[in-house]
N, C-alpha and C positions, 0 to 999 in steps of 0.2 A: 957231750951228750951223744955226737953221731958218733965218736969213736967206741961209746961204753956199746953201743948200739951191733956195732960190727965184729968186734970182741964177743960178743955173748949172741949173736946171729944165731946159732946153734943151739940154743938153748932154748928145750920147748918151754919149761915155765917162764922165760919172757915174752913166749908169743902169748901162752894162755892168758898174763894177766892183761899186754896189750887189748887181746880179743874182749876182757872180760869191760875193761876200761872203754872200748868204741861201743860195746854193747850197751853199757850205762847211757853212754851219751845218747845213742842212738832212742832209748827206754825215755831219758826225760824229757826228749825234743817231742818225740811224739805223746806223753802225758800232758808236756805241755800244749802240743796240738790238739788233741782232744778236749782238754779242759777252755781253752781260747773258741772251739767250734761251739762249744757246750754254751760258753757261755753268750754265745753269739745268740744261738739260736732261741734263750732266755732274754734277749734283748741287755744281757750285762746285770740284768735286776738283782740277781741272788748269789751272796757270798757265802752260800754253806742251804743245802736241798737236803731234806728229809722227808720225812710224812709221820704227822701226829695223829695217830685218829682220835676221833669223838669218843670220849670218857661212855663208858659203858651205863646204863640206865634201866630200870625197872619200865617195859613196855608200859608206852604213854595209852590213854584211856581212845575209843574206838575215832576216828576220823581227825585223829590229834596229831601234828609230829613236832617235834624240837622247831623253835623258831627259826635257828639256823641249818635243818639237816639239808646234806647233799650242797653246801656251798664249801668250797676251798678260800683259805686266806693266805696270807704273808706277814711276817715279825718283822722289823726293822731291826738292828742288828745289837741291839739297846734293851732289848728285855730278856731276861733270864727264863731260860729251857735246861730244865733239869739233866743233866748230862751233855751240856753244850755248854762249853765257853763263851763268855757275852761279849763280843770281839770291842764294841765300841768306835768298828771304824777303825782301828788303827793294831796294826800286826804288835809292836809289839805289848800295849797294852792285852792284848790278846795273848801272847806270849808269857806274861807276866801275872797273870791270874787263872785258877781252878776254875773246872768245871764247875758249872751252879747245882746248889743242892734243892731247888725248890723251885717252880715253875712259877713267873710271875702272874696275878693275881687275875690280870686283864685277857692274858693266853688259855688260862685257868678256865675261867668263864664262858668264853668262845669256844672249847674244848666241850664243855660241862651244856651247851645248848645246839650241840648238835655239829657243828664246822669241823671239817680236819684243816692243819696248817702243812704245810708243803715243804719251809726251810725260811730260813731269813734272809735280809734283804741288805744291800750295799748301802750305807749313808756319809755322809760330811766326818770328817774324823772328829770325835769329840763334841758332836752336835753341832760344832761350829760350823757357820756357810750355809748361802742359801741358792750357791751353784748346783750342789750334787754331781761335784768331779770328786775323786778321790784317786791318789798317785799312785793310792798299793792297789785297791783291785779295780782300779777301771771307773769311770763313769759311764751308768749305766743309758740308755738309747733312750731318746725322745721316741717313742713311735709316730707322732703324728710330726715332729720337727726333727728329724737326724739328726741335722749339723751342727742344733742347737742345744743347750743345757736344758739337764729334762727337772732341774730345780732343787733344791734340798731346805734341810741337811737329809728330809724324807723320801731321799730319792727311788732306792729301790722299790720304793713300795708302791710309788705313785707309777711308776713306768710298770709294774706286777699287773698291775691294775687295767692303765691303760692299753697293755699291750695282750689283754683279756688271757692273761696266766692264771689268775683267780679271779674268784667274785669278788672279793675287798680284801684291805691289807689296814694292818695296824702302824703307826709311827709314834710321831710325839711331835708336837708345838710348842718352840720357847718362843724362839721371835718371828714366826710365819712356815716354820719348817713342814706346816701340812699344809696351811695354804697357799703355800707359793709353788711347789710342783702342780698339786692339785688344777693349778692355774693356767703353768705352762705346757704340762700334759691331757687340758682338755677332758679332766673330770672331776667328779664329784670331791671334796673337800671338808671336813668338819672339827672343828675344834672348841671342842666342850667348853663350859665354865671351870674356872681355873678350879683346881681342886674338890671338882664333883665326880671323876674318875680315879679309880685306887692308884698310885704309883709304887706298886710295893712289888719290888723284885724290876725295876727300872733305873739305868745308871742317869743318875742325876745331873745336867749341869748346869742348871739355875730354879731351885726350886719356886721362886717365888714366879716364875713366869713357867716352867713346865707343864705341860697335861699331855695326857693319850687320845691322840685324834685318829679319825679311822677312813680311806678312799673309798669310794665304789663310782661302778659306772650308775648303777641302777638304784633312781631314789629311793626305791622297794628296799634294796639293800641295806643301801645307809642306814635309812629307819630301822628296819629291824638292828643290824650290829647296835646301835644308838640304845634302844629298850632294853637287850643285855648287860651294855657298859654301865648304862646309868642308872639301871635296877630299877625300871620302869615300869607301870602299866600301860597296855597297850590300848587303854580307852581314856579319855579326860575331856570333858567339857569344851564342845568347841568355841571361841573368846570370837569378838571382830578385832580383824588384823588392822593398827595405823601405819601406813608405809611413808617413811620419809628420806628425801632424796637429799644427800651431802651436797650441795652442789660446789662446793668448795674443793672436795676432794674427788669429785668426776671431773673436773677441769684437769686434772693431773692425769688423766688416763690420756693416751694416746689415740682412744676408740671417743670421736666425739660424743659428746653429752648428751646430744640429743637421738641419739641411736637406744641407748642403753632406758631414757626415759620412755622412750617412745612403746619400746617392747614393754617394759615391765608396766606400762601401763592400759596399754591394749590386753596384756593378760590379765590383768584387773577387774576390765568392765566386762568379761565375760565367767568372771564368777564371784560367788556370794560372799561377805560377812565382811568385805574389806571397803572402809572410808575412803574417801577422797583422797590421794597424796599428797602429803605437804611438802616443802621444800625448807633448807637450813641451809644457814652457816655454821659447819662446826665446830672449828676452830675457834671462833668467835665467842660460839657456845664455853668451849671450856679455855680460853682464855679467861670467860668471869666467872667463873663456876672451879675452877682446881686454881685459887691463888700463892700455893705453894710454887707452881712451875714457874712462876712469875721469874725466879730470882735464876732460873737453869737461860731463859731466851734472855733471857736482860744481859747472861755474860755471853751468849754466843751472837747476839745482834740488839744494835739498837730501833729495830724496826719490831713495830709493835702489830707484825702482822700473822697472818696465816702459816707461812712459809715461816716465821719465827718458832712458832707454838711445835711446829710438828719439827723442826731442827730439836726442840728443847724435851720433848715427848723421846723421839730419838734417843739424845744425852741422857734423859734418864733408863728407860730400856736397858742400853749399852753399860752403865754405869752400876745398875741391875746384877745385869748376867753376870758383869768381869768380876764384884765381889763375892757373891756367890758362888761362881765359880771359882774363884780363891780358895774359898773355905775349905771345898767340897775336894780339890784333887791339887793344889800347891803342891804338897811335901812328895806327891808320887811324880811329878811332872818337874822340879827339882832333881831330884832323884835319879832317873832314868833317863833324863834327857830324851823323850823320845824322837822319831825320825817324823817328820811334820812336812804337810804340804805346805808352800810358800806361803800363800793366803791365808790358812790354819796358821800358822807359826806366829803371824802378826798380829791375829786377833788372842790368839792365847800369851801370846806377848805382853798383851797390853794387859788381858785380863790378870796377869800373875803380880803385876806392878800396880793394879786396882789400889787407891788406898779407901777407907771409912771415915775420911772426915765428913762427908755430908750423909751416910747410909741414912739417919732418922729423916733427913726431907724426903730422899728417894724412896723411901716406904711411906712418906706421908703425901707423896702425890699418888701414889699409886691406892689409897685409900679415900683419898678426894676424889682421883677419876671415878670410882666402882661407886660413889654417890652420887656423883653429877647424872652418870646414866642411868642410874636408880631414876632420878627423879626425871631426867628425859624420855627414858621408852618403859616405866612403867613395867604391867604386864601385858601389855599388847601391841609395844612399838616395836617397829622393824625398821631399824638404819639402813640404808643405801649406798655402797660404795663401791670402785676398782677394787679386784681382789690385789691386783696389780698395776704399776705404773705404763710399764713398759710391754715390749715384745723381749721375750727371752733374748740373752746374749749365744752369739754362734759361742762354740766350742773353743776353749784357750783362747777366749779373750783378753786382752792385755789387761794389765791389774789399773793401768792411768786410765783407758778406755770404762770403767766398768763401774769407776767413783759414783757416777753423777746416778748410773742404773742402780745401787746398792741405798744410793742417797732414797731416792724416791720411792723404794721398794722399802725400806724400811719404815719410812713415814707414815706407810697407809700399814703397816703391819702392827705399828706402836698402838693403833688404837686399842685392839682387843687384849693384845698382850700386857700393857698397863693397865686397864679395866676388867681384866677378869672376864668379860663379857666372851658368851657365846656367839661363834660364827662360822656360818659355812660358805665354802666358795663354790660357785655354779656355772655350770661352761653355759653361754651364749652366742654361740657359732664363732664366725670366724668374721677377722675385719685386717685386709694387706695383707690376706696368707699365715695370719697369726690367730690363734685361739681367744676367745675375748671371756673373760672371766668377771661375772657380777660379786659380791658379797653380802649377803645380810647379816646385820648382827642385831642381838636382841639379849635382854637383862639378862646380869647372871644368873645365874638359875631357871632361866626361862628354858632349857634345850629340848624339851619336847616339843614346848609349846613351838622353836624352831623349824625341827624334823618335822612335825605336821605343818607347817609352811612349804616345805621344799614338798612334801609328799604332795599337797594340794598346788599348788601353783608348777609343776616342773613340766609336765606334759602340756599346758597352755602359753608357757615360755616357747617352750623350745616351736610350738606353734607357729606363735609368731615369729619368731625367728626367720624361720623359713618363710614368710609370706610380707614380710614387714621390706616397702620399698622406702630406702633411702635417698632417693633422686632428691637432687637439692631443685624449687623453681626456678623458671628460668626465666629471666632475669628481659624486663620488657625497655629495649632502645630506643622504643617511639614515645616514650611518657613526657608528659610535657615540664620542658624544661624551668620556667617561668613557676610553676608550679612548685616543684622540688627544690627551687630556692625559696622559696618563700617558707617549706617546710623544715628546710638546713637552718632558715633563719629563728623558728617558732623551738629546732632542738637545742639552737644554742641558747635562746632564751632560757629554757628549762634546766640547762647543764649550769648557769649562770646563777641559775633559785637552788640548784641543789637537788631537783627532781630527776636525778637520775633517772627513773624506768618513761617517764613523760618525752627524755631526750630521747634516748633510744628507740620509740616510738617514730617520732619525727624526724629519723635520720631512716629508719626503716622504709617508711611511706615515700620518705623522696631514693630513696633506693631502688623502691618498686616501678617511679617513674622513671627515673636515669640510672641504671646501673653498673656508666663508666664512668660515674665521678669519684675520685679518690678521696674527697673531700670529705665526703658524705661517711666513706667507709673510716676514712683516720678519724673523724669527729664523732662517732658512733664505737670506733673502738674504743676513746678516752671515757665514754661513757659506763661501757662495758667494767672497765679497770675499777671505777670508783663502785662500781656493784660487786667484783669481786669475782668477775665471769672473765677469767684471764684466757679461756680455750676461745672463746668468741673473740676477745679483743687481736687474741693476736691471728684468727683467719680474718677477721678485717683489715689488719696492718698487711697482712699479703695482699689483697684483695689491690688494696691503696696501693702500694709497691708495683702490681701486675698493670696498674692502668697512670702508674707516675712515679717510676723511679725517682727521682731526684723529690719525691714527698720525705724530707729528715723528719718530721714529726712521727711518720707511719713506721720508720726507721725506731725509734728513740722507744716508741710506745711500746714495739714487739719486743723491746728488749726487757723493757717492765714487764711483758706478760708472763715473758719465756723466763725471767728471773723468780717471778712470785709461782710459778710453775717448775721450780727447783732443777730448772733447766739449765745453770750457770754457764756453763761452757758456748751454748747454743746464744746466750744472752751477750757474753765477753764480744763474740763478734759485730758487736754493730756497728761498732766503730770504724771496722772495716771496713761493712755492708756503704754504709753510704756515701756516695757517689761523689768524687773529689770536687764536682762539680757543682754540687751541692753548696 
């Protein structure tokens, strides 16, 4: 090469093409500089920027305008825009298929009432994941958490949002995919009734769980997007709201239980048409109520509990998507072998290998759920849950690290996604630096009756929010001791009859007199366990731990809590924990 180099030295058409060849380079390092700065300063959100305006309209009548005029939105990168390729998250699927000829139905609409759209938005490749990393363009920025995952597979849309690029964005929800960014980016969230939004001109990948859900910061927003999508009247009769608290599945959030009751019930008593809250198990609930799922937790545990149901809830979800998606893109994904993120690769892996020997149960639970809560909330019930388990995972979290977070976050997502049931997720400040996400769900078909829940209640939430103190009592050393045994003695009596809430009681009152005995707190957390309040049993196993290490009982119990709390790995350690000494 250096000789062909020195030989033809003299030769101006080798310099010319040399020049022309450093000039390329120099052309794509900086394309690619600007497009990496560009997309910085978009927070990563958007893999392809445009500007659709508002479908042109015959002047609206005097003091009238479009429901949506002067608002901007965002597509996720899954619905079809006429003269744009529907990328799907993955290059070369994107590669591999034409321009769309037809704008899909729901962009159509938004269009048609006023909003321009901007460009589309980065997602999970193939809808799969509910990280929202993707390895071809980037994982787009948490604004309110950097380091951390800003959620998917709706991610660009939810960070579009949050990092106030537009007033709302559209995506799609199979198994959490709007409420799980919605969540960890600290805004609004909605995910219709299954099949009460058009999906036409939307690439499919499980239709029996898909719908078009939509972010915003401002519940003014939602609602309106919500009256467009769902071909709504913007007046209906206002119902009294039942509000009830899972309390089964607020033990799984990491924001204690009594933070999250405490707000949404203080914003209650300051306004009209809502009953008293009740409280459930319900798990419990559809444990007796969908006895189809029976035979899905019977093969993945012989435990006939909580943390069973929603393993089995899971199994079917999962079991769901992967034949579905079989049907819907096997021969093209065969075919092309395409280039897969690690974590994509193994979930479409499994899904390709999906077979149909049980598909008739797995569509017959998912028909038993959408009755059980027919007959639970009615038209005026409002369910109570974590939108989410956890605190977002940092960024390039290890795939062994992330099991137990993907566990717990799927469980609480399985409810609405196998019930069909409307649900929106709603930020409620912040608890350890992390964003705390409420959700209500309410019958299918209810979703206005929703939207006017969040519209009414959202400004007296976030009220208390901000004013709602969480200090725990503190805890009085002078109580008499004489006392508080006598009352240790009166809970184990109780615990002994089976009155569970009578025990708890009487470990409480001697608590309030003596608040360093361990005793009191291990024998009140057993108590907890057979009620089914695993977040309380196991801050009393601490509690017992902080004032008697060597308590194995306090030991033994946290590990039951931490287990019925899908916490495994955190559980695996007890064995450890307790003290050789012991």
């Amino acid at each position: 090469m250096l000789k062909s180099l020195k030989d033809n030295a003299s030769n101006p058409k080798l310099w010319l093409l040399l020049g022309i060849g450093v000039a390329g380079v120099v052309v794509l390092v900086e394309t690619r500089r600007r497009k990496g700065q560009a997309n910085k300063e978009y927070f990563g959100a958007f893999v392809q920027r445009f500007e659709l305006l508002p479908f042109p309209h015959p002047p609206p009548p005097p003091n009238q305008t479009q429901m949506l005029s002067a608002l901007t939105f965002a597509v996720k990168d899954i619905f079809d825009v006429k003269g744009y390729v529907t990328g799907f998250g993955n290059p070369d699927w994107k590669r591999m298929h034409e321009e769309a000829e037809n704008t899909a139905i729901v962009v159509t609409a938004l269009l048609s009432n006023g909003a321009t759209c901007v460009g589309k938005t980065v997602m999970d490749e193939f809808s799969f994941g509910i990280s929202g990393e993707n390895k071809h363009y980037g994982t787009p920025t948490n604004p309110l958490m950097p380091s951390c995952i800003p959620g998917g597979s709706s991610s660009g849309s939810a960070v579009a949002v949050a990092a106030g690029l537009v007033d709302f964005a559209i995506g799609t929800d199979t198994i959490g995919c709007v409420r799980i960014p919605a969540a960890f980016c600290g805004i609004l969230g909605f995910r219709p009734s299954h099949g009460i939004v058009s999906t036409t001109g939307v690439l499919p990948n499980a239709q029996s769980l898909d719908t078009v859900g939509w972010f915003a910061r401002d519940p003014s927003v939602l609602h309106c997007v919500g009256l467009v999508l769902l071909q709504l009247k913007s007046a209906e009769p206002k119902r009294t709201r039942r509000i009830m608290f899972a309390d089964d599945l607020l033990q799984l959030s990491k924001v204690p239980t009594q933070k999250t009751v405490h707000v949404i019930c203080k914003a209650i008593e300051n306004l009209s048409g809502y009953q008293s809250p009740k409280h459930m198990n319900l798990c419990q609930y559809i444990a007796s109520n969908v006895p189809s799922l029976k035979g899905f937790h019977e093969k993945l545990t012989r435990q006939q509990n909580g943390a069973s149901v929603l393993k089995a809830l899971t199994s079917v979800m999962f079991s769901l998507q992967g034949y579905e998606f079989k049907t819907n893109h096997e021969e093209w994904v065969k075919s092309v072998k395409p280039r897969l993120g690690c974590s994509v690769s193994d979930r479409i892996t499994a899904a390709i290998n999906t077979t149909n020997d049980h598909i008739k149960t797995l569509y017959k639970v998912r028909t038993e759920m959408r009755g059980a809560f027919h007959s639970l909330l009615k038209d005026d019930g409002i369910l109570v849950i974590p939108t989410v388990a956890d605190n977002p995972l940092k960024l390039n979290t290890k795939k062994r690290l992330s099991s137990e977070f993907h566990d717990r976050t799927f469980a609480l997502s399985s409810i609405a996604s196998i019930s069909g049931c409307c649900q929106v997720a709603i930020p409620l400040g912040n608890h350890n630096d992390s964003c705390v996400s409420v959700s209500f769900i309410s019958l299918h078909g209810a979703d206005k009756f929703l939207l006017d829940t969040v519209l009414d209640m959202y400004k007296t939430l976030q009220e208390q929010v901000s004013i709602a103190s969480y200090a725990l009592p503190l805890q009085d050393t002078n109580g008499n001791l004489e006392t508080s045994e006598l009352l240790k003695e009166k809970g184990n009596a109780a615990f002994k009859g089976r009155l569970w809430n009578k025990a708890v009681n009487y470990y409480t009152e001697a608590i309030q007199l003596n608040g360093m005995n361990a005793t009191y707190y291990c024998n009140r957390a057993a108590a907890y366990l057979e009620l089914g309040c695993f977040q309380q049993a196991e801050e009393d196993c601490n509690k017992a731990i902080l004032h008697d290490k060597k308590n194995v009982k306090a030991y033994l119990r946290r590990g039951t809590a931490r287990e019925s709390l899908l916490r495994y790995k955190e559980a695996l350690k007890v064995n450890f924990d307790i003290p050789k000494a012991a």
